[in-house]
C-alpha positions as CSV (number, residue, x, y, z in Angstrom):
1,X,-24.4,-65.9,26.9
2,X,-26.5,-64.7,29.6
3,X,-29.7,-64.9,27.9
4,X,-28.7,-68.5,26.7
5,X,-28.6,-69.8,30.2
6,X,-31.5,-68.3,31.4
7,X,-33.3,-70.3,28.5
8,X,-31.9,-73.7,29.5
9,X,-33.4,-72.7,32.8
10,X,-36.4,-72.1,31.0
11,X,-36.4,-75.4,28.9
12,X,-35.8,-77.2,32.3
13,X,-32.4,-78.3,31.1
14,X,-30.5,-76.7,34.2
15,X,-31.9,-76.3,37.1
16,X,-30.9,-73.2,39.4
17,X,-28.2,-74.9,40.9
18,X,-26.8,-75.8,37.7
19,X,-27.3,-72.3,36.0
20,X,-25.0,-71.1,38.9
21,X,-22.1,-73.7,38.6
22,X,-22.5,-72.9,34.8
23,X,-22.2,-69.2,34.8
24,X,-19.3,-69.6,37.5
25,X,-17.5,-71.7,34.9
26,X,-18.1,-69.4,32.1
27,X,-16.7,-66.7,34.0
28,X,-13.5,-68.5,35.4
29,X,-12.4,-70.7,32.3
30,X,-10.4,-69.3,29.2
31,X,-12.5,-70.1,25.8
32,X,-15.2,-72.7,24.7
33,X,-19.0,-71.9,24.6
34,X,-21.6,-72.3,27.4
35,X,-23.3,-75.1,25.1
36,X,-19.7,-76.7,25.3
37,X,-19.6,-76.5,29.3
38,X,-22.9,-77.6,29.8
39,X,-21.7,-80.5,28.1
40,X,-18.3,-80.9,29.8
41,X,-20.5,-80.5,33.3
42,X,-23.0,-83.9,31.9
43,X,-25.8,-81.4,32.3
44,X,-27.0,-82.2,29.0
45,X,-25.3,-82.9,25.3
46,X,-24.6,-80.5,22.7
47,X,-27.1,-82.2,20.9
48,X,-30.0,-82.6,23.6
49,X,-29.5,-78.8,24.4
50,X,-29.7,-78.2,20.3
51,X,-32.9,-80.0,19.4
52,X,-34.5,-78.1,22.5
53,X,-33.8,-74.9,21.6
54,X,-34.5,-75.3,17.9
55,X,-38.2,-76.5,19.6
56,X,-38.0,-73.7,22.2
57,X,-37.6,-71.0,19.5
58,X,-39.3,-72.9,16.6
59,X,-35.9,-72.5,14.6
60,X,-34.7,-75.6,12.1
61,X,-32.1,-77.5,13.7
62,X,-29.0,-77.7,10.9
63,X,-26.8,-80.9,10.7
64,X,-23.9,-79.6,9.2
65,X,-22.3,-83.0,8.8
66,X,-25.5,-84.2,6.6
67,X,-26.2,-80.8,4.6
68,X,-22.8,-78.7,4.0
69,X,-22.9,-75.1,3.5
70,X,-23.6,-73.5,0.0
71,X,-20.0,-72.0,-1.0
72,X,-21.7,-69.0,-2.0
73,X,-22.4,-68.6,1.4
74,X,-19.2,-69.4,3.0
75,X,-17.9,-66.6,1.0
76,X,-19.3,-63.8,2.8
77,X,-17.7,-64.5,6.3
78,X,-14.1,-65.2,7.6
79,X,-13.0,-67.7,9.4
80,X,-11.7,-65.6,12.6
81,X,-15.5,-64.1,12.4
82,X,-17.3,-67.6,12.6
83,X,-15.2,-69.1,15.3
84,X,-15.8,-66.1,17.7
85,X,-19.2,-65.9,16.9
86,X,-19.8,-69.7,17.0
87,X,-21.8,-68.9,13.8
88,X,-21.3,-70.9,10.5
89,X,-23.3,-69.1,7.3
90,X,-24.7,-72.2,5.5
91,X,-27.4,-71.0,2.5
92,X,-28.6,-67.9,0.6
93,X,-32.6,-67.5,-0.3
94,X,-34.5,-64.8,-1.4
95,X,-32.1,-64.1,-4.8
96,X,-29.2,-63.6,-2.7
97,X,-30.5,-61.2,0.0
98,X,-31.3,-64.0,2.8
99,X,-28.5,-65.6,4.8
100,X,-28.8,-68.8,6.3
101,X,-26.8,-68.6,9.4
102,X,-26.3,-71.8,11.5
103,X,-25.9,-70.3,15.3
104,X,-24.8,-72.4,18.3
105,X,-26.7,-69.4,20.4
106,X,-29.4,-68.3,18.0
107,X,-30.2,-65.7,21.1
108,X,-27.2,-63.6,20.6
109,X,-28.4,-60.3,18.8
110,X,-24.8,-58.7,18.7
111,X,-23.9,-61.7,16.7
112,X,-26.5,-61.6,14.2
113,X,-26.0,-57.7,13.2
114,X,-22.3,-58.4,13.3
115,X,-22.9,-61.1,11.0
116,X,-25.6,-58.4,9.1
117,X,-23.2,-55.9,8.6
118,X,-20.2,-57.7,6.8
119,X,-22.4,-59.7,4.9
120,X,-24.8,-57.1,4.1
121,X,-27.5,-59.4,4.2
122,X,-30.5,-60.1,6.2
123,X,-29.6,-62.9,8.5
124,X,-32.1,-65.5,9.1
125,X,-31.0,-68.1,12.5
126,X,-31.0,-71.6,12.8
127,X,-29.5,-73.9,15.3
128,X,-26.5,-76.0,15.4
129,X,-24.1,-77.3,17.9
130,X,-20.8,-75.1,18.5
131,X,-18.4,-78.3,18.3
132,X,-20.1,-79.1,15.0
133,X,-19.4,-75.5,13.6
134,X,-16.1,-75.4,14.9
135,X,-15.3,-78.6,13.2
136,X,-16.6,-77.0,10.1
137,X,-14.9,-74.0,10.0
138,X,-11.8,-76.1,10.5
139,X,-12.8,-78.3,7.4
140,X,-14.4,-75.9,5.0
141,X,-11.8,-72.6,6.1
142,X,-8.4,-74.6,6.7
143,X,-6.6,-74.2,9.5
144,X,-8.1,-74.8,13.5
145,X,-10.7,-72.8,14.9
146,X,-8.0,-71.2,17.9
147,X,-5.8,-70.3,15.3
148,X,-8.4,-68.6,13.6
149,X,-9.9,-66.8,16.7
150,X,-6.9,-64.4,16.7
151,X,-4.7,-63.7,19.8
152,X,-6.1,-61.0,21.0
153,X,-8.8,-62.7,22.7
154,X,-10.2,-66.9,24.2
155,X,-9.2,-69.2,21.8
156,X,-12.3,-71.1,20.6
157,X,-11.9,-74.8,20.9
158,X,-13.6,-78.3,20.6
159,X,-15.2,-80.1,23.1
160,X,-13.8,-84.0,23.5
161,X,-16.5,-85.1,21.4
162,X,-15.4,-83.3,18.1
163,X,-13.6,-86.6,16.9
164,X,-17.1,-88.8,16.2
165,X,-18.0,-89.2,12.5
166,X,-21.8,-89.7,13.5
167,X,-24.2,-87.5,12.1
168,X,-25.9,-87.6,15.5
169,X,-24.5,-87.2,18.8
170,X,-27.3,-88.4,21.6
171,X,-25.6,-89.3,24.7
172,X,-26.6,-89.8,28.1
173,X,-30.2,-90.3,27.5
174,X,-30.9,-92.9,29.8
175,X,-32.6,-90.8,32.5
176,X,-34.7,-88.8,29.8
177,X,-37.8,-90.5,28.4
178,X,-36.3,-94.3,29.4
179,X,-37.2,-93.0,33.0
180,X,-40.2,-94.7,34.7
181,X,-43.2,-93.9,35.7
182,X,-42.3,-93.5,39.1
183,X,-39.3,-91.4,39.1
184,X,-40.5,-87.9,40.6
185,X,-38.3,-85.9,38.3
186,X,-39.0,-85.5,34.5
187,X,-36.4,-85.8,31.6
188,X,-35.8,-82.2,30.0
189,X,-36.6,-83.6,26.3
190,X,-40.2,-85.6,28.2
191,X,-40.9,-82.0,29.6
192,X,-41.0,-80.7,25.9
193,X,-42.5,-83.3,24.3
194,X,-45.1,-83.3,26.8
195,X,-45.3,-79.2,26.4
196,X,-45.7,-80.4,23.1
197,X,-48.3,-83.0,22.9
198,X,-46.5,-85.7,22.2
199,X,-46.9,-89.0,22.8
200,X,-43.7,-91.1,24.2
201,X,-43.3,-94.4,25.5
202,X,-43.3,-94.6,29.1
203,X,-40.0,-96.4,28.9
204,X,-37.6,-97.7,26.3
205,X,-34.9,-100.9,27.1
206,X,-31.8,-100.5,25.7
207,X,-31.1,-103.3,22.7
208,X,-28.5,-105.3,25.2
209,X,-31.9,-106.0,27.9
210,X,-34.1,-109.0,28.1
211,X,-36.9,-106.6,27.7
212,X,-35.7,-105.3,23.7
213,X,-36.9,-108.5,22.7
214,X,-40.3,-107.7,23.6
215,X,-40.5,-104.2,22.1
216,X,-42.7,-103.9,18.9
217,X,-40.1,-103.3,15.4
218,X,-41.8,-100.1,14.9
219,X,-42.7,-96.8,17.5
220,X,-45.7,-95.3,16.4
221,X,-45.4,-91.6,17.8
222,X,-48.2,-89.2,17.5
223,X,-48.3,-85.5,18.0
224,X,-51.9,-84.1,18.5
225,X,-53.1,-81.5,16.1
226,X,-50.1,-82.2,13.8
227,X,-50.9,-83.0,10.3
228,X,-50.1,-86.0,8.9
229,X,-46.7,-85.8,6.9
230,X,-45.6,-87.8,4.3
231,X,-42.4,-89.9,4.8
232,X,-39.7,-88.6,3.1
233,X,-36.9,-90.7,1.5
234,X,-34.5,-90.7,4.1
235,X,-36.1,-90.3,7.6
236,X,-32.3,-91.0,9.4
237,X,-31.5,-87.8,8.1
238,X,-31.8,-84.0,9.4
239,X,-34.2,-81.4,7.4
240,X,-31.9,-80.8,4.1
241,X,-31.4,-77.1,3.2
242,X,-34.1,-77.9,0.0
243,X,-36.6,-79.3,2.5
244,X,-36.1,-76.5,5.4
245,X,-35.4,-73.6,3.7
246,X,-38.3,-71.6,0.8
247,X,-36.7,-71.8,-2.6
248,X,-34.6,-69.3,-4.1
249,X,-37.8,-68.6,-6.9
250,X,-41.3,-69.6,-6.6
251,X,-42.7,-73.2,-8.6
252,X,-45.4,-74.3,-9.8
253,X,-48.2,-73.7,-12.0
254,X,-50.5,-71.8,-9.3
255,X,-49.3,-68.1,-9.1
256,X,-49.1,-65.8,-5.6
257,X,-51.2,-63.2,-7.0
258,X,-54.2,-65.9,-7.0
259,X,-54.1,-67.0,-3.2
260,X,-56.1,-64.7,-1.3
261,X,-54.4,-63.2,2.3
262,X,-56.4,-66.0,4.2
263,X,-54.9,-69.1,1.5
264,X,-51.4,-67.3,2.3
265,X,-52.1,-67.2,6.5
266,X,-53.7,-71.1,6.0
267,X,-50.7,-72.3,4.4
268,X,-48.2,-70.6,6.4
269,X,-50.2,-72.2,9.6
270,X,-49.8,-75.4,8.1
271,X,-45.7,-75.2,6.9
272,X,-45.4,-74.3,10.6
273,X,-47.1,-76.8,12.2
274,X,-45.2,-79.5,9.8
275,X,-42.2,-77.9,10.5
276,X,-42.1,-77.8,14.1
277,X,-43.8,-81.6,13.8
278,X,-40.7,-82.5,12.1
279,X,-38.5,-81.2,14.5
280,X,-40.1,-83.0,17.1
281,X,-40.4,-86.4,15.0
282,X,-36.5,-86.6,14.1
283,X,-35.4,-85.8,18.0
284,X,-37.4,-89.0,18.8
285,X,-36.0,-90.7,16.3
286,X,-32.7,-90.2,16.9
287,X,-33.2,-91.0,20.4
288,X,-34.9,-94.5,19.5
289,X,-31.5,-95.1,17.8
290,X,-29.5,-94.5,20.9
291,X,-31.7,-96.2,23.2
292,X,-31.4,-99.0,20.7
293,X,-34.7,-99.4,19.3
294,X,-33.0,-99.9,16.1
295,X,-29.7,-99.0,14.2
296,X,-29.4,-96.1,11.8
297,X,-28.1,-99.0,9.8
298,X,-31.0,-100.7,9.7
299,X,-33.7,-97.3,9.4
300,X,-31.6,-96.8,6.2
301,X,-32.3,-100.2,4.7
302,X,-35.8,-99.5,5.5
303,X,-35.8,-96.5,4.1
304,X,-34.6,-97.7,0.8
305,X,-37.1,-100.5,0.7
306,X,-40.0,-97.5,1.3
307,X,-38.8,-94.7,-1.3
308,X,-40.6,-94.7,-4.6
């Protein structure tokens, strides 16, 4: 967990007074993960400190609540293994020998060859929040996550948050890219959109102010040097596994063996760069939502009205 805190110091989501009150609390208090206590502490959400280390790391960011794991995957871990671990395997690529493997701590090494070794598979990390895989070990696995976490040891548990039905969870956002101008301190997700290149409104009124009345219907956001990327047909929702993850076999009527080393390098530049622009699109979206821009009600209307 140490090398998880050092990187929210990193991403400027604790400072170092924080990172001490944080590691005295991990040390002291029986069970939960340091995501979870950051949380507890109103340092920053499970989701916030998510979607920054998915940009951080340039990992997907899996909603688990929008794209469920593969059984064929569930298959090849226990339940006592994915609540200690805080590790949830959601998809298998590669004809079987690639595990997806959705990580609230996509840092911890001694997980991932744990994980290696009973699956006998190569693991492949992505990020999701540990209430979000708790709650899915306790749906897909039966049973609660402490009583699967054994005896012998912390009993996992949810944070107070584990009870919302909402595919996104972005809380306490007011002081983050709604800041003005003239505040001296920078919101953690404006100090990575900014490291970024992208472009955010200065500041954002909640829906209940005078000034939402004002506020165009649309956002345009732009992120410099990003290709352009086409909409897809539901832009409320996180990357499904078919859009994030390569295919199981290859498509398509143009063969491997006729792209040259420097087509192969172009194009995985290019998957990258959309990627990552993703990433950074759907944060800002999902913030819009909760600054009340507009309702996820609403972005799925217009989303049906756009898809072919």
């Amino acid at each position: 967990m140490a090398a998880l805190i050092d990187l929210l110091v990193k991403m400027q989501l604790l400072d170092e007074r924080q990172h001490a009150n944080v590691q005295s609390r991990a040390k002291s208090q029986m069970g939960g993960h340091v995501v979870q206590q950051v949380a507890e502490m109103g340092y920053a959400t499970e989701s916030t400190v998510a979607r920054a280390i998915s940009v951080e790391l340039g990992l997907p960011r899996i909603d688990l609540a929008v794209s469920p794991p593969e059984p064929a995957a569930l298959q090849l871990l226990d339940a006592r293994t994915c609540a200690d671990r805080f590790v949830l395997p959601v998809a298998l690529r590669e004809n079987g020998e690639l595990l997806w493997l959705a990580m609230a701590d996509p840092t911890d090494q001694e997980a991932i060859t744990t994980v290696s070794h009973k699956a006998n598979k190569r693991v492949r990390p992505a990020v999701a929040g540990p209430t979000e895989i708790l709650r899915a070990v306790r749906q897909l696995y039966g049973g609660s996550p402490s009583e699967t976490a054994g005896s012998n040891k912390p009993a996992a548990r949810e944070s107070s948050d584990a009870g919302s039905d909402e595919a996104f969870e972005v809380l306490n956002v007011a002081d983050d890219i709604g800041a003005s101008p003239a505040d001296s301190e920078e919101g953690p997700l404006s100090r990575i959109a900014r490291q970024l290149g992208v472009e955010v409104p200065e500041a954002v009124a909640s829906r209940s102010s005078p000034a939402a009345a004002k506020l165009a219907p649309e956002v345009q956001i732009a992120v410099k040097g990003a290709p352009a990327i086409p909409p897809k047909s539901d832009p409320r929702a996180p990357l499904t596994f078919d859009e994030m993850l390569p295919p199981a076999t290859s498509a398509g009527a143009i063969a491997r063996d006729d792209l040259t080393e420097e087509d192969l390098s172009t194009i995985d530049a290019i998957r990258a760069s959309m990627e990552k622009a993703a990433l950074v699109l759907r944060a800002l979206a999902e913030l819009c939502m909760e600054k009340g821009i507009f309702t996820r009600e609403e972005m799925r209307k217009r989303s049906s009205k756009t898809a072919p």
